[in-house]
VMD Tcl script that builds the backbone (N, CA, C; Angstrom):
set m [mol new atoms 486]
animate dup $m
set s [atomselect $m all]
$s set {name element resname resid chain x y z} {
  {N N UNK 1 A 9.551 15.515 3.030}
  {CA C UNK 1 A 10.023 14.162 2.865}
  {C C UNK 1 A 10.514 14.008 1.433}
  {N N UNK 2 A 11.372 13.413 1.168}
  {CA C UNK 2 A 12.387 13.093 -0.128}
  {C C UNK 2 A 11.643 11.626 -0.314}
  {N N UNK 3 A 11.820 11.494 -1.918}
  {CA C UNK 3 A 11.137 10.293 -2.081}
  {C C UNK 3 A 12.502 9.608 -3.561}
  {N N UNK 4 A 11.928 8.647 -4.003}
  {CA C UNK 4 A 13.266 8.477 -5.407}
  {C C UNK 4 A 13.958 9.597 -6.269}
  {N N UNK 5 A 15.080 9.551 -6.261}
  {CA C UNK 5 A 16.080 10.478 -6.894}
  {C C UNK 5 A 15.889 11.748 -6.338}
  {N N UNK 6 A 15.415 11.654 -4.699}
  {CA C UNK 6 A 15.659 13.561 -4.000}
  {C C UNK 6 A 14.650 13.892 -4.491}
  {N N UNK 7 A 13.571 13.845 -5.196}
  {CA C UNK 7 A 12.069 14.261 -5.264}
  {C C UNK 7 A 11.685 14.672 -3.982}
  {N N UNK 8 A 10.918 15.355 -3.929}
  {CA C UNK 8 A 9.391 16.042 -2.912}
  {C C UNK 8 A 8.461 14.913 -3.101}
  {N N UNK 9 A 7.727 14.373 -2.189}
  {CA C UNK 9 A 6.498 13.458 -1.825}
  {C C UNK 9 A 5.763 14.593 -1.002}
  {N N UNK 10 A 4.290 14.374 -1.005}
  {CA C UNK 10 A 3.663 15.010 -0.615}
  {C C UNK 10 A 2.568 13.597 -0.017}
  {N N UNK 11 A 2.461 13.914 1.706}
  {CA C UNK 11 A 1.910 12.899 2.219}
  {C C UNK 11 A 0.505 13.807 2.370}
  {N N UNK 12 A -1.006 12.854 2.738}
  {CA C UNK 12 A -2.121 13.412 3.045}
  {C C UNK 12 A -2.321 12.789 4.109}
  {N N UNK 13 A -2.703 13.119 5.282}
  {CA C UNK 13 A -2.941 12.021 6.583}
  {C C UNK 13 A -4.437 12.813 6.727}
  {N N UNK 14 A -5.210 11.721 7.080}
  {CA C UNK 14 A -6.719 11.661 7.312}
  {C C UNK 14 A -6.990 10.773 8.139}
  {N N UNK 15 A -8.039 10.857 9.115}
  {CA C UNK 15 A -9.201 9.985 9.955}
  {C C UNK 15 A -10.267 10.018 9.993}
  {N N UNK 16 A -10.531 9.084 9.579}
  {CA C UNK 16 A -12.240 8.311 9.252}
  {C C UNK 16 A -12.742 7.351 10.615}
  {N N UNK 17 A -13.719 7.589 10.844}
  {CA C UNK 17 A -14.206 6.399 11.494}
  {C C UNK 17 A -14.035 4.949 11.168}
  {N N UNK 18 A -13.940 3.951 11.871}
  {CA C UNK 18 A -13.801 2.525 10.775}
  {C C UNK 18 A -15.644 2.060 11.617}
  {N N UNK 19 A -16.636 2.572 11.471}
  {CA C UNK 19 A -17.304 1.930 11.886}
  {C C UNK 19 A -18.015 1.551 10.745}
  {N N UNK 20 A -18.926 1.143 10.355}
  {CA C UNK 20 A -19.722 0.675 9.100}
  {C C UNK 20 A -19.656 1.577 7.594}
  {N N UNK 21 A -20.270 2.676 8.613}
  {CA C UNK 21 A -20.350 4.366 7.002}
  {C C UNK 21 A -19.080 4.281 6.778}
  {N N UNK 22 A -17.851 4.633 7.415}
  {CA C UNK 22 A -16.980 5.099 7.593}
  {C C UNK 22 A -15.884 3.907 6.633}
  {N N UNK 23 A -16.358 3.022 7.482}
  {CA C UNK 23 A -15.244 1.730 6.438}
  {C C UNK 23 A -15.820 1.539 4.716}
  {N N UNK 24 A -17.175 1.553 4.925}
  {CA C UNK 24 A -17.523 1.744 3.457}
  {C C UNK 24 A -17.344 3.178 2.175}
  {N N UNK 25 A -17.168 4.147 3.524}
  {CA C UNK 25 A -16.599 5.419 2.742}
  {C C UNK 25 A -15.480 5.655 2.477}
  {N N UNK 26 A -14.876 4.588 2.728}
  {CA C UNK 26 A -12.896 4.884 2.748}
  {C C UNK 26 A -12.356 4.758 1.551}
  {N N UNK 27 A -13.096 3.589 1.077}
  {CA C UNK 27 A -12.635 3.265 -0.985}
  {C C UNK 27 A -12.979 4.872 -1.285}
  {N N UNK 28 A -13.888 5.228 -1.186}
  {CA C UNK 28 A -14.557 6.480 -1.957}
  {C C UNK 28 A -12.946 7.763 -1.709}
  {N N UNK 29 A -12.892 7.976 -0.309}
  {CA C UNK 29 A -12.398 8.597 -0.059}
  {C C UNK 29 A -10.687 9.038 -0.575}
  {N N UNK 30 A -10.389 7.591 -0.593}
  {CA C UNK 30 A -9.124 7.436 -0.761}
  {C C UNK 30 A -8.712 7.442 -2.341}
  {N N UNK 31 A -9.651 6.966 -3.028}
  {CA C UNK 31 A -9.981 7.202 -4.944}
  {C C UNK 31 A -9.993 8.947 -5.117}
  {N N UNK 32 A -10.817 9.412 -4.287}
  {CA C UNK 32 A -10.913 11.087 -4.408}
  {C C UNK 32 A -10.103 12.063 -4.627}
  {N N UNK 33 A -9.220 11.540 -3.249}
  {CA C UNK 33 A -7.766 12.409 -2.926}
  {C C UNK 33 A -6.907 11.894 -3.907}
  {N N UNK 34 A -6.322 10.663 -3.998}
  {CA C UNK 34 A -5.437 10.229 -4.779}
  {C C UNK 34 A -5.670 10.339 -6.165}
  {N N UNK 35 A -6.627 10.396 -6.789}
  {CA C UNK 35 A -6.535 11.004 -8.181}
  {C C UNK 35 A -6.353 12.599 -8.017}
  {N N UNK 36 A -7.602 13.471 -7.236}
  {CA C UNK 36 A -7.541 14.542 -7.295}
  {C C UNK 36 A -6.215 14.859 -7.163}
  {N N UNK 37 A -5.360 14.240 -6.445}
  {CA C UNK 37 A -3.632 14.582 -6.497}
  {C C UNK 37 A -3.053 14.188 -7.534}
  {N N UNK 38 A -3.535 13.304 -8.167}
  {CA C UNK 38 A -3.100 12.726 -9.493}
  {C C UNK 38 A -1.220 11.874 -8.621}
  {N N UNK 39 A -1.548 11.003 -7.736}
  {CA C UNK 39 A -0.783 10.484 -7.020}
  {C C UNK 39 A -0.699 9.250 -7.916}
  {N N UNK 40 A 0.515 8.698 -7.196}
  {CA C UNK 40 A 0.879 7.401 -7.890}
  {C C UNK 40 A 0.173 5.956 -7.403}
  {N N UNK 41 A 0.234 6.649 -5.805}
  {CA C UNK 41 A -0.071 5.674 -4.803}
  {C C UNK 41 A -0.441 5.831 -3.522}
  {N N UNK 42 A -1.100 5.377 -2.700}
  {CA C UNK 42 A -1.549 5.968 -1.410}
  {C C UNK 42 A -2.171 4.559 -0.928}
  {N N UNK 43 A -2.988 4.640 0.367}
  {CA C UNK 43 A -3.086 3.663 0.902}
  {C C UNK 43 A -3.989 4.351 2.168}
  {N N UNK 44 A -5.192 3.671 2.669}
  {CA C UNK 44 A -6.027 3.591 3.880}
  {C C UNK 44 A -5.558 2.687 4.933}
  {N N UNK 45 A -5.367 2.435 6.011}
  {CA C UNK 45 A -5.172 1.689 6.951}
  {C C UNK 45 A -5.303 2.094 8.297}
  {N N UNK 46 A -6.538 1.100 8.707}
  {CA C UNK 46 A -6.083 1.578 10.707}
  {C C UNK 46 A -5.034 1.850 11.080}
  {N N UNK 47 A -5.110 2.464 12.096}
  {CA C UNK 47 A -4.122 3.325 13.095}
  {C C UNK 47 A -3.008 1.902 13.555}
  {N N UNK 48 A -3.542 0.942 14.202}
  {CA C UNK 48 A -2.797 0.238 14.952}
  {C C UNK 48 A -1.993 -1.005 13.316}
  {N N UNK 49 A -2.949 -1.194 12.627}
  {CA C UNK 49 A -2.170 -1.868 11.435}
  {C C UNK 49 A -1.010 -0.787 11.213}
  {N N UNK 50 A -1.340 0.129 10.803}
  {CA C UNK 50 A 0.075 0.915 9.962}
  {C C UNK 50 A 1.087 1.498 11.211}
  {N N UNK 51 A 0.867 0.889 12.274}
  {CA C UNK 51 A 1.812 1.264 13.201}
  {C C UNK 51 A 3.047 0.007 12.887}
  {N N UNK 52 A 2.170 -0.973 12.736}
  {CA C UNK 52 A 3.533 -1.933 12.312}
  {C C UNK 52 A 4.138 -2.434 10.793}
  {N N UNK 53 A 2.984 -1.681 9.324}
  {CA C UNK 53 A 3.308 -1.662 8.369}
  {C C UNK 53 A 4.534 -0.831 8.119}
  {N N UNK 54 A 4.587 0.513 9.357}
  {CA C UNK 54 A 5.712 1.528 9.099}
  {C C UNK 54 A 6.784 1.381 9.657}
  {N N UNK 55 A 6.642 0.498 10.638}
  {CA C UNK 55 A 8.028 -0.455 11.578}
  {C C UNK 55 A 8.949 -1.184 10.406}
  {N N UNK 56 A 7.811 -1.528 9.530}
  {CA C UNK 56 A 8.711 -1.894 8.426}
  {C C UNK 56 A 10.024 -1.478 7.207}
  {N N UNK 57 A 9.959 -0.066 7.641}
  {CA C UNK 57 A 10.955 0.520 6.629}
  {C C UNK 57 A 12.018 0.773 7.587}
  {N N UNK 58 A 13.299 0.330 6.746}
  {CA C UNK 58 A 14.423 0.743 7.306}
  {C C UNK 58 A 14.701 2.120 7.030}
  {N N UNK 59 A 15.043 2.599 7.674}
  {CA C UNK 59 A 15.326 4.125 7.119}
  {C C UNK 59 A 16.882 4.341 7.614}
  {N N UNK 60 A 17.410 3.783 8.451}
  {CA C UNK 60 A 18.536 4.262 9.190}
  {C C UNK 60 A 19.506 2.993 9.340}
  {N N UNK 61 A 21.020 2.949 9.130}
  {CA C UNK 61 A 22.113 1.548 8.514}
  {C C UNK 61 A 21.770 1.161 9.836}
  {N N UNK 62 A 21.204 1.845 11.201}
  {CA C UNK 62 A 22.126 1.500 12.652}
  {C C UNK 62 A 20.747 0.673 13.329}
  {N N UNK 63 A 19.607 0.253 12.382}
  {CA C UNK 63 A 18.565 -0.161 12.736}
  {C C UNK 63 A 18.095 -1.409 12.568}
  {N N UNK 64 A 18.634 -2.434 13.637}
  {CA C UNK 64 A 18.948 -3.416 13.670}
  {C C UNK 64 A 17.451 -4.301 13.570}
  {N N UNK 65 A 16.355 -3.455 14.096}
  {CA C UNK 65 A 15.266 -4.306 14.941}
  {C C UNK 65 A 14.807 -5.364 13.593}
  {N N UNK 66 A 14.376 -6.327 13.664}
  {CA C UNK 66 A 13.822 -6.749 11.872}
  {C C UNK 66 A 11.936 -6.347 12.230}
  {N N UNK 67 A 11.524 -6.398 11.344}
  {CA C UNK 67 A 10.140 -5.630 10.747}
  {C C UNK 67 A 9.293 -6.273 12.001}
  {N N UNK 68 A 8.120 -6.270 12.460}
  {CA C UNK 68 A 7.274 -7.082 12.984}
  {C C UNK 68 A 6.563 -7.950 12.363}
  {N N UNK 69 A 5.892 -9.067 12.948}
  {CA C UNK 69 A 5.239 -9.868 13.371}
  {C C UNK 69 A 5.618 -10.811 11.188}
  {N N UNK 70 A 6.759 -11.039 11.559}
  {CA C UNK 70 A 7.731 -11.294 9.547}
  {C C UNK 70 A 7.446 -10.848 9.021}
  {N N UNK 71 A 6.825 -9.610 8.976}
  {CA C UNK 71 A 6.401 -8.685 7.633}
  {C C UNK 71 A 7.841 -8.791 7.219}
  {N N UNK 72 A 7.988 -8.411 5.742}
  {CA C UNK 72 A 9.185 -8.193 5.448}
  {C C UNK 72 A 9.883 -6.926 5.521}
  {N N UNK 73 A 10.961 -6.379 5.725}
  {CA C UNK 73 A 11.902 -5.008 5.585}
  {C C UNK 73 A 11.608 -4.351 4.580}
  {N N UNK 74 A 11.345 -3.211 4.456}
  {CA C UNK 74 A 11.082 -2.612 3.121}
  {C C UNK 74 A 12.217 -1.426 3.344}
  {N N UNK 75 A 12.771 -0.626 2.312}
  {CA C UNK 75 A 13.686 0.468 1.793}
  {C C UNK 75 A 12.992 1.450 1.957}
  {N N UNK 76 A 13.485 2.753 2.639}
  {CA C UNK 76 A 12.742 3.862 2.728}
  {C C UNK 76 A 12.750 4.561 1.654}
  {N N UNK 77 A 12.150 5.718 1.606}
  {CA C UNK 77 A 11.323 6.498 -0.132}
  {C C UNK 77 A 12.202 6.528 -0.946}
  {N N UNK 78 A 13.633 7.541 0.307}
  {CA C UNK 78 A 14.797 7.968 -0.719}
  {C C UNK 78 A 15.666 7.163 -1.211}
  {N N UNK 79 A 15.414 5.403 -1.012}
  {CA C UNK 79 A 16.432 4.390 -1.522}
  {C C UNK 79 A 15.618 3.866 -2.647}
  {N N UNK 80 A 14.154 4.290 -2.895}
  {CA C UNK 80 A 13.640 3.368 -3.642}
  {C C UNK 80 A 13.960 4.273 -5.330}
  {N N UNK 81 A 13.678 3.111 -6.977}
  {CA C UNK 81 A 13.772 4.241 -7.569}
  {C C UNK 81 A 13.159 4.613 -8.274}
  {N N UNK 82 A 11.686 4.351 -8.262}
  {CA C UNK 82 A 10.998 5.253 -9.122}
  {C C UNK 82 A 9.898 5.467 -8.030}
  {N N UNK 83 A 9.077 6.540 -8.431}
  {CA C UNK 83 A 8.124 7.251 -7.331}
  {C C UNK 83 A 7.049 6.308 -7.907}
  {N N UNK 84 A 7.081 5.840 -8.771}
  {CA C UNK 84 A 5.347 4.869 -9.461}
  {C C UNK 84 A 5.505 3.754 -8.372}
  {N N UNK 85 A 6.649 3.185 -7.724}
  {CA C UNK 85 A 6.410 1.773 -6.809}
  {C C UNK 85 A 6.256 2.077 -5.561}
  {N N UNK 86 A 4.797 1.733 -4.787}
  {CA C UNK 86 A 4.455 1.971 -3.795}
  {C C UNK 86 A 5.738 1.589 -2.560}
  {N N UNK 87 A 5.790 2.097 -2.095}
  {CA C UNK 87 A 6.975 2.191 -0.406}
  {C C UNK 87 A 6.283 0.941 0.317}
  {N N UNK 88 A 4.615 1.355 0.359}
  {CA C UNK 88 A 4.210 -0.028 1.438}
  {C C UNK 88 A 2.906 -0.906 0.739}
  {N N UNK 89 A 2.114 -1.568 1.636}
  {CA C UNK 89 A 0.760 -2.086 1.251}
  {C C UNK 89 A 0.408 -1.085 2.541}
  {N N UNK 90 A -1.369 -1.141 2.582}
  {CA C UNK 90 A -2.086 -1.176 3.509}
  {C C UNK 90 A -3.177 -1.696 3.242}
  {N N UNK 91 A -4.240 -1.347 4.183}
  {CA C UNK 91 A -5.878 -2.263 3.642}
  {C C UNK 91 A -6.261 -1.913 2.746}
  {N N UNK 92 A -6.941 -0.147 2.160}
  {CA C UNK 92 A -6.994 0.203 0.989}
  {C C UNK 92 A -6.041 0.695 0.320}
  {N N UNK 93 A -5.913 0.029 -1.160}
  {CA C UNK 93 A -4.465 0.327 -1.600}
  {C C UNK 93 A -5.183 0.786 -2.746}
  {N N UNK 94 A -4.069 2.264 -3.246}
  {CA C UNK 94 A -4.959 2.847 -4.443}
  {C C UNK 94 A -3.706 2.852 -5.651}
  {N N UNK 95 A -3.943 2.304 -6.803}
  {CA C UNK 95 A -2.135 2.351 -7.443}
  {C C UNK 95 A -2.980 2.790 -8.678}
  {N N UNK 96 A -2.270 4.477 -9.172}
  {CA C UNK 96 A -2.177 4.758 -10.330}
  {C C UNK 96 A -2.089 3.758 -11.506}
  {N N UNK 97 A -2.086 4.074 -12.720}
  {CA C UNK 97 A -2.164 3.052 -13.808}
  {C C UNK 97 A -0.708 2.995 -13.849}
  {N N UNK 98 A -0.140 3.983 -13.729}
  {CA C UNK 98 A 1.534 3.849 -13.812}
  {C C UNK 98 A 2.167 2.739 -12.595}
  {N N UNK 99 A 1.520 2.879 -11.263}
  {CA C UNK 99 A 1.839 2.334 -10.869}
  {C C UNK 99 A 1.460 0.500 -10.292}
  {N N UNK 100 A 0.424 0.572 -11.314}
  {CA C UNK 100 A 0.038 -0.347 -11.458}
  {C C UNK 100 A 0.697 -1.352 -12.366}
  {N N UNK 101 A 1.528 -0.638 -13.522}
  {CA C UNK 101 A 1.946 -0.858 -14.711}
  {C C UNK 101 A 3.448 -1.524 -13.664}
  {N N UNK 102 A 4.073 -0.534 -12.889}
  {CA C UNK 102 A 5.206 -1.151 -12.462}
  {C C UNK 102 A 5.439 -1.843 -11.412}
  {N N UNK 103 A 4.112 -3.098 -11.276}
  {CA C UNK 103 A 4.566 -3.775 -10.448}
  {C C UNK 103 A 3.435 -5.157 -10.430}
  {N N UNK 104 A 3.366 -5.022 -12.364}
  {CA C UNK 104 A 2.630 -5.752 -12.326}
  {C C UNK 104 A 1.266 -6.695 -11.837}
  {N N UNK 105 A -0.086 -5.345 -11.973}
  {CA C UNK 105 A -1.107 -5.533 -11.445}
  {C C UNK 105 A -2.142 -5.337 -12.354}
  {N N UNK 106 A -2.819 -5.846 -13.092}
  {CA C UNK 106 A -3.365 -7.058 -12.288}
  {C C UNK 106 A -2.906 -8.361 -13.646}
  {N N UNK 107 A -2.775 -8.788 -13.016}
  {CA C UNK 107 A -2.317 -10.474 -13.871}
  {C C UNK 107 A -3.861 -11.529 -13.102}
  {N N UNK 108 A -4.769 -11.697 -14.183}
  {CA C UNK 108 A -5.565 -12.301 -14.177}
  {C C UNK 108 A -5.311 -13.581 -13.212}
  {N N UNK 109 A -4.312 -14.379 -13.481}
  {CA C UNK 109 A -3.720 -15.852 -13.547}
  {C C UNK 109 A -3.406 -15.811 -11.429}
  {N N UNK 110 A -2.627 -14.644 -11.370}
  {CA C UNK 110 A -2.127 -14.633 -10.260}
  {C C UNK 110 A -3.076 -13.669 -9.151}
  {N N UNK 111 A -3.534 -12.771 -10.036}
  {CA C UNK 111 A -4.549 -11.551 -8.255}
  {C C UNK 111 A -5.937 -12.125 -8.539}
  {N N UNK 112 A -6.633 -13.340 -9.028}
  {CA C UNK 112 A -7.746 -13.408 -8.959}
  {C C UNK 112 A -8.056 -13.056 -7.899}
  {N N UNK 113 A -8.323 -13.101 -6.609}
  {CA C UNK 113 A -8.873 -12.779 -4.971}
  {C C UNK 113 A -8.187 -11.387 -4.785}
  {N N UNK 114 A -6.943 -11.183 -5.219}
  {CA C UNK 114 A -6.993 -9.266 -4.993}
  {C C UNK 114 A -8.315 -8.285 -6.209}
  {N N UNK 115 A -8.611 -9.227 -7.036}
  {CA C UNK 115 A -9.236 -8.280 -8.288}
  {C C UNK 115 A -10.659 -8.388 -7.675}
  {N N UNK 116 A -11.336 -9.547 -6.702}
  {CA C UNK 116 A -12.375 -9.685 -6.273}
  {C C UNK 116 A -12.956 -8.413 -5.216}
  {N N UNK 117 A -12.292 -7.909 -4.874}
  {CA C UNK 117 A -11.962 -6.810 -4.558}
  {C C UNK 117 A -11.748 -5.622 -4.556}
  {N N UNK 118 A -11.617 -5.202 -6.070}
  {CA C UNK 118 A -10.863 -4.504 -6.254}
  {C C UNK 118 A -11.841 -3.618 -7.300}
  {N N UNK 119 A -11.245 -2.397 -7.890}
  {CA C UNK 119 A -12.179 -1.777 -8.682}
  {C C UNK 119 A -11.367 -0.769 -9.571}
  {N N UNK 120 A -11.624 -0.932 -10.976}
  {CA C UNK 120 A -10.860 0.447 -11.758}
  {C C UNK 120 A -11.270 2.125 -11.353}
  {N N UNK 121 A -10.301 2.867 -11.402}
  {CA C UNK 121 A -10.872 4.280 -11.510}
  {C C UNK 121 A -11.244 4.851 -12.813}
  {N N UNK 122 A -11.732 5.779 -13.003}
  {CA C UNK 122 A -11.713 6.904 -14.199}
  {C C UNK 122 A -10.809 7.231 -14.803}
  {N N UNK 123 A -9.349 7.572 -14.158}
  {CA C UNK 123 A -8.273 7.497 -14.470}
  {C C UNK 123 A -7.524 6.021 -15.233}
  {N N UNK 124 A -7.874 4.975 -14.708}
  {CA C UNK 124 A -7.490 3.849 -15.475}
  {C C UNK 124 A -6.601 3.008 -13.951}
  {N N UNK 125 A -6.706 3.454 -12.750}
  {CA C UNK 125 A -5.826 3.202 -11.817}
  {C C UNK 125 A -6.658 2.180 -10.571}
  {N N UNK 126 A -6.645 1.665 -9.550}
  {CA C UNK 126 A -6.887 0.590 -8.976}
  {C C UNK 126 A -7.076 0.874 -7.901}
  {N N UNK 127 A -8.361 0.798 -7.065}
  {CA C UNK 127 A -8.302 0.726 -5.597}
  {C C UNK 127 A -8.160 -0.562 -5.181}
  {N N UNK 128 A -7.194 -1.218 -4.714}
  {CA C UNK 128 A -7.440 -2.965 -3.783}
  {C C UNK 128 A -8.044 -2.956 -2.807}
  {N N UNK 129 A -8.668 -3.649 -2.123}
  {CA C UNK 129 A -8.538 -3.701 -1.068}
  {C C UNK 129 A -8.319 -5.440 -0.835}
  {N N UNK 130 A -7.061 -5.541 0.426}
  {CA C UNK 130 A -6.563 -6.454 0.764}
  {C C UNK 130 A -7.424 -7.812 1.556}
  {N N UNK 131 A -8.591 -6.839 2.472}
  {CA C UNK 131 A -9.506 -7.449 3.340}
  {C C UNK 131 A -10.803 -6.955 3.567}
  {N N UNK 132 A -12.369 -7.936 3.664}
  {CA C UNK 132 A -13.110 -7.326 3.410}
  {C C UNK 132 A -13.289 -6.358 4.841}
  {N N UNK 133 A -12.715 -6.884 5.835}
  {CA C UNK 133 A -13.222 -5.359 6.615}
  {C C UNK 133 A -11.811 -5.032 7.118}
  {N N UNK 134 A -11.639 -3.634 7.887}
  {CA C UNK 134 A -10.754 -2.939 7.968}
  {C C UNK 134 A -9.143 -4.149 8.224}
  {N N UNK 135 A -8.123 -3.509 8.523}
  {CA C UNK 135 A -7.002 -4.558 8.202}
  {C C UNK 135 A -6.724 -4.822 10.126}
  {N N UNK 136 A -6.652 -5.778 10.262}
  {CA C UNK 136 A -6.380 -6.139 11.720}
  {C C UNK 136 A -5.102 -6.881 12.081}
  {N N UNK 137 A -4.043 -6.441 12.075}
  {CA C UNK 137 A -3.040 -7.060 11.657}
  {C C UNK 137 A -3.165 -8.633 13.174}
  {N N UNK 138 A -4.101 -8.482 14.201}
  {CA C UNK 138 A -3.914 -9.614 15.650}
  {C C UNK 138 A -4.840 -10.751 15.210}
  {N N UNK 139 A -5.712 -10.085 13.885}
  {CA C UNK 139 A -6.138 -12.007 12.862}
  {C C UNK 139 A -5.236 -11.845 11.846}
  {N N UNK 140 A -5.413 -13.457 11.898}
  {CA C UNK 140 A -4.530 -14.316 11.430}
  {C C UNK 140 A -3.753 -14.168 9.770}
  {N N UNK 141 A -6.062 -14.220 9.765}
  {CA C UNK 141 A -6.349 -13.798 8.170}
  {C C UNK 141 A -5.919 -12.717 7.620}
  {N N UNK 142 A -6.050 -11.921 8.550}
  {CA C UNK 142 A -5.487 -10.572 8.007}
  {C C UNK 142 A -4.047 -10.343 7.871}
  {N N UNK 143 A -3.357 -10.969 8.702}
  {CA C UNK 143 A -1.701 -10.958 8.323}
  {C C UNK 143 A -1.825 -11.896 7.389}
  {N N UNK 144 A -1.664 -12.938 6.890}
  {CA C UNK 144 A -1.104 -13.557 5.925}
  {C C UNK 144 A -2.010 -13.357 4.606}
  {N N UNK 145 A -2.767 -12.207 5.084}
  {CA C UNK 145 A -3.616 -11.687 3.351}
  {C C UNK 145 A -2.475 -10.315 2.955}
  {N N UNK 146 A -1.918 -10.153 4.201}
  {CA C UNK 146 A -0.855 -8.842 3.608}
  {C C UNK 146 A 0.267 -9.700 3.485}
  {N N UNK 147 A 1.176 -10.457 4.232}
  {CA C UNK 147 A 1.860 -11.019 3.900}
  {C C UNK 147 A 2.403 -11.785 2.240}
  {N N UNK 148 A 0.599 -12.355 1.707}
  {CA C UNK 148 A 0.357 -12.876 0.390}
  {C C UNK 148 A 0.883 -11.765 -0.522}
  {N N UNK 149 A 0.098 -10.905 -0.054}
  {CA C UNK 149 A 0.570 -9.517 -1.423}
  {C C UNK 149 A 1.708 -8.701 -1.357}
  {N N UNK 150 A 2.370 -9.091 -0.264}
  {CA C UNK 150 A 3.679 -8.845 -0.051}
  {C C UNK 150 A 4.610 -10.221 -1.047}
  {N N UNK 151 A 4.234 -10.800 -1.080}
  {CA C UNK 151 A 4.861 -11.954 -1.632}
  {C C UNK 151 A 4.912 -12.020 -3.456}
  {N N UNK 152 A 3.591 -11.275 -3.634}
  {CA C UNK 152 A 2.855 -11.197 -5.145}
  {C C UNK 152 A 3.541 -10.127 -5.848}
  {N N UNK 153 A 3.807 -8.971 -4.748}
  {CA C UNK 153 A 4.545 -7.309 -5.487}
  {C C UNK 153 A 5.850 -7.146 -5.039}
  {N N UNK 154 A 6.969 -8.234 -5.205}
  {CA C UNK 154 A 8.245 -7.989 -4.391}
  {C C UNK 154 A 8.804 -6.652 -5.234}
  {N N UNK 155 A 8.396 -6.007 -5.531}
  {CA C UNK 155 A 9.069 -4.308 -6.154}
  {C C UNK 155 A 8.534 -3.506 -5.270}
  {N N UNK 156 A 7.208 -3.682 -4.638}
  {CA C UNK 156 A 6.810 -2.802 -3.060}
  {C C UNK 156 A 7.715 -2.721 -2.186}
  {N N UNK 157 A 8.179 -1.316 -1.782}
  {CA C UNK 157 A 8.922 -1.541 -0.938}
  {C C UNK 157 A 10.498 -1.481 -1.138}
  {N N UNK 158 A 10.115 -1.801 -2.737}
  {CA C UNK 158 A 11.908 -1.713 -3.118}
  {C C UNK 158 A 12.800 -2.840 -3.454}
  {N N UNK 159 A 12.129 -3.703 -2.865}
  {CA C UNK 159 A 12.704 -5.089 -2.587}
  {C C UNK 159 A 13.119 -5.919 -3.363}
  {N N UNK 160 A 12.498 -5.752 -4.806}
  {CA C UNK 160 A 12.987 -6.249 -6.037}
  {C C UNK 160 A 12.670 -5.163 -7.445}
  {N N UNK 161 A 13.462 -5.439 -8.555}
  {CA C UNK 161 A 13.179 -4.803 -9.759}
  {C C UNK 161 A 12.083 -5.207 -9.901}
  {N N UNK 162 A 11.323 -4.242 -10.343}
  {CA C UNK 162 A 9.476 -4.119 -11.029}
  {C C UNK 162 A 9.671 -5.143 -11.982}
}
mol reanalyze $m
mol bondsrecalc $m
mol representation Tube
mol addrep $m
């Protein structure tokens, strides 16, 4: 997969249980890999949420459908242009310090309820998480808590200058 300016991305796909251990082991998990990769950005999310977080990228001119349930359209890897701005959200969101840096996170004033949440790494970089239990995109709460931070990081995705 090509990511900004014809770069190499290197994806990790994993499955965890979401039952109690499992949802509470996912911050851990997802801090692990993504530093140990020394990644910019990565992200945890149920199966059936990121089925329609990924509906969201256009990738192709001839792809008329618009995003689901108003998520907004996001730009696929190779349109976006720097590799530090995350492509999507999901439930656990992990953003390097770099990429934390470019897209303005955390602003006291504005992520109070994302920072409640949320936790520094060792590295200096950010696990969010969006919702306290896994992301369900068929409550309510849970769409318009992604929707919100869709609204908060318009450079996710591409969608605006950082």
């Amino acid at each position: 997969m090509f990511g900004p300016g014809g770069q190499a991305l290197f994806e990790v796909h994993a499955q965890l249980p979401l039952d109690a251990v499992g949802s509470v082991a996912a911050a851990g998990v997802l801090e692990a890999v993504a530093e140990g990769a020394r990644a910019y950005w990565g992200h945890a999310t149920p199966f059936n949420a990121s089925v329609d977080i990924v509906r969201q990228t256009k990738n192709r001119p001839e792809d008329l459908a618009p995003p689901p349930r108003g998520l907004p359209e996001l730009k696929s890897p190779g349109a976006m242009h720097s590799p530090e701005v995350p492509h999507r959200l999901g439930w656990l969101n992990y953003w390097s310090e770099a990429a934390a840096r470019a897209i303005g996170f955390p602003d006291p004033a504005r992520d109070a309820e994302l920072l409640s949440r949320s936790r520094r790494t060792a590295t200096g970089g950010w696990v969010v998480k969006l919702t306290d239990a896994p992301l369900d995109l068929d409550n309510p709460a849970h769409l318009d808590a992604l929707k919100r931070a869709y609204e908060r990081f318009l450079a996710i995705g591409g969608r605006a200058a950082p």
